[in-house]
Every structure is written in C-alpha cells, then in structure tokens.
N, C-alpha and C positions, 0 to 999 in steps of 0.2 A: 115908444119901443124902437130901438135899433135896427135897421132893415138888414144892416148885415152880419155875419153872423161874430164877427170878428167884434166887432165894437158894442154888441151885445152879451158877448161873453166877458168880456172886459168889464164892461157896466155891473154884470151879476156877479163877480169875482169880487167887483170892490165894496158889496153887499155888507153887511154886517153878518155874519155865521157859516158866509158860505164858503169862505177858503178855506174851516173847520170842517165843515160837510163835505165839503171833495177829496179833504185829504182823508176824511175819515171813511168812503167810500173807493177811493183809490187803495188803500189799505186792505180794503176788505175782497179787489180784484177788478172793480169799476173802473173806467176808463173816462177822467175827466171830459178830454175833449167829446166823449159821445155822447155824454150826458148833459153837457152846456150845448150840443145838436138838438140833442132830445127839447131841452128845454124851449129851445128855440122855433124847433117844429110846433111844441105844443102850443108856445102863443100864437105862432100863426096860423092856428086850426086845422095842421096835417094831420090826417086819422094817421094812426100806427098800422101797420102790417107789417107780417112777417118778410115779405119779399123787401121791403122798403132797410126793414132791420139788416136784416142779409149782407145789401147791398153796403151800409153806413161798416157793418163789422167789419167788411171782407176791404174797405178801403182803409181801413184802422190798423188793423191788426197787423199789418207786415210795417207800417211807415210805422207804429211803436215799437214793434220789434226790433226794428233794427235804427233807428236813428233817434226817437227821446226816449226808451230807457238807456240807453249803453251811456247818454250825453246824463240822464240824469243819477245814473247808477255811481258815474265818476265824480259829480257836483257832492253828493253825498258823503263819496268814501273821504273828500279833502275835507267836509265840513269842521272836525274838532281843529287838524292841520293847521288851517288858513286862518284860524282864530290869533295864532302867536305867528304866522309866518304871511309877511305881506306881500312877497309876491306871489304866493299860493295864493293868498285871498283874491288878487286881481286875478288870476288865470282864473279862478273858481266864479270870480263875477263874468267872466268872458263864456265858460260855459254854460252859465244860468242863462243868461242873454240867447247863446246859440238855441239852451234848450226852448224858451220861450219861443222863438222865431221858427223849431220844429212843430211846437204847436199851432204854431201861428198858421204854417202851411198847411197843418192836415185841419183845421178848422177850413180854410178859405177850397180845399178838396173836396171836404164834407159838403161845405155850400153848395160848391157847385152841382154835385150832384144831388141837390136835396129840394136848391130852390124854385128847379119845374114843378115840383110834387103838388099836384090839386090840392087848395082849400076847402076844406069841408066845411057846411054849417051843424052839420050832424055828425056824435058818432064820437068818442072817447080817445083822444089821443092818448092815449099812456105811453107815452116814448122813455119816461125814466126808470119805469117799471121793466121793459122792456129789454133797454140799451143796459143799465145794470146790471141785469143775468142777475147770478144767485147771492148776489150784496144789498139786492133790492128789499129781502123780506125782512132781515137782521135789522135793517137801516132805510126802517123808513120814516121814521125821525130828520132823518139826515137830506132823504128825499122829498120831505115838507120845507125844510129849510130850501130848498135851493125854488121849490114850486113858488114859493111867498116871497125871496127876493126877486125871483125873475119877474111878478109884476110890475114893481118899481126900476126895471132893468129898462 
C-alpha cells in the first residue's frame, strides 16, 4: 500500500472500474478527492467519526468550490471544440493538467490533516459511506468497486 495519499490515489485511479466508479459517483454529488481520503483512511484502520468528516468536508469544500470545479467546468465546455480545433485542444490539455494539479493539492491538504488521526485495531471505518453523503446509498456498487481496487492499491 502507498503511504501517501497522493500515490495511493494514483495507484486506485489506474484500477480497472474505478475511474467509472468516481465518475459515476461524482455525478451523483460525491467528491472524488474525499473519497480516495476515505479510501485511504480506511486502509490504514482510521475509525470514521463525525468530527474527523467535518473537518475532511470543511477543507474540501471551498478549494472545490472555487478552484477544480470552475477549472474543470471550462475543460468540459471546450471538450466537442478542441476535437476539430488544435489549439483549443492544447489549451484544454493545459487545463486538465491545472485541474489535475488542484486535486493534487487538496489530496496532499487532506493528508495532512488526516495523517495524525489514530489507528485503530477495532471498530468500522466507513469513510465512503460517510464522505459520499446521499450518493452513497444509490451507488454502492460503485462504492465496492473503489473498496476492492483500493486493496490492490
């Protein structure tokens, strides 16, 4: 397993089902990067708690707000675009890269604050059930896919 959280999210991303299962929970309101946290807490036997969640949302929630949606809202609108027009395509690969490298920060955020949090040997981490919110019960399909790649992660 990857100690950090960056090269472990990377590892479960290039999974087979899981870039389907993210996107397909991302869809549904999920927040990737919280949920490759979650995944990440859960193998290293962090119980879940509410104050723990809190804290992962409350550092999520404004860095997506405002800097990888808007980055990815724009990669998308060029998407049909940049198909026939190459240097839209290049500027559109430059914002995927930007977007990537926003995730990249609030992954390496999340760590930081995640990775003091006591190990447990007891006691249920549900962190995707959790970090999901209301995408979780629809898709938990989706949230098996990511639990089964993440031990080969």
């Amino acid at each position: 397993m990857s100690s950090d959280l960056w090269s472990f999210s990377f590892a479960t991303y290039a999974r087979p089902g899981v870039e389907d299962a993210c996107l397909q929970l991302q869809s549904a309101g999920a927040n990737v990067c919280l949920l490759l946290c979650g995944l990440w807490l859960e193998r290293r036997g962090v119980t879940c708690d509410e104050q723990h969640v809190r804290a992962l949302q409350a550092l999520t929630e404004p860095w997506d707000t405002m800097v990888v949606q808007p980055l990815r809202t724009l990669r998308m609108q060029w998407k049909t675009r940049a198909v026939h027009d190459a240097v839209l395509k290049g500027m559109r690969d430059q914002v995927k890269a930007l977007e990537l490298e926003a995730e990249r920060a609030l992954l390496s955020r999340l760590e930081g604050v995640a990775q003091v949090w006591a190990r447990h040997a007891t006691g249920s981490p549900r962190w995707l059930e959790a970090l999901a919110g209301p995408a979780a019960e629809p898709h938990r399909d989706a949230l098996q896919v990511l639990r089964v790649a993440a031990t080969g992660a």
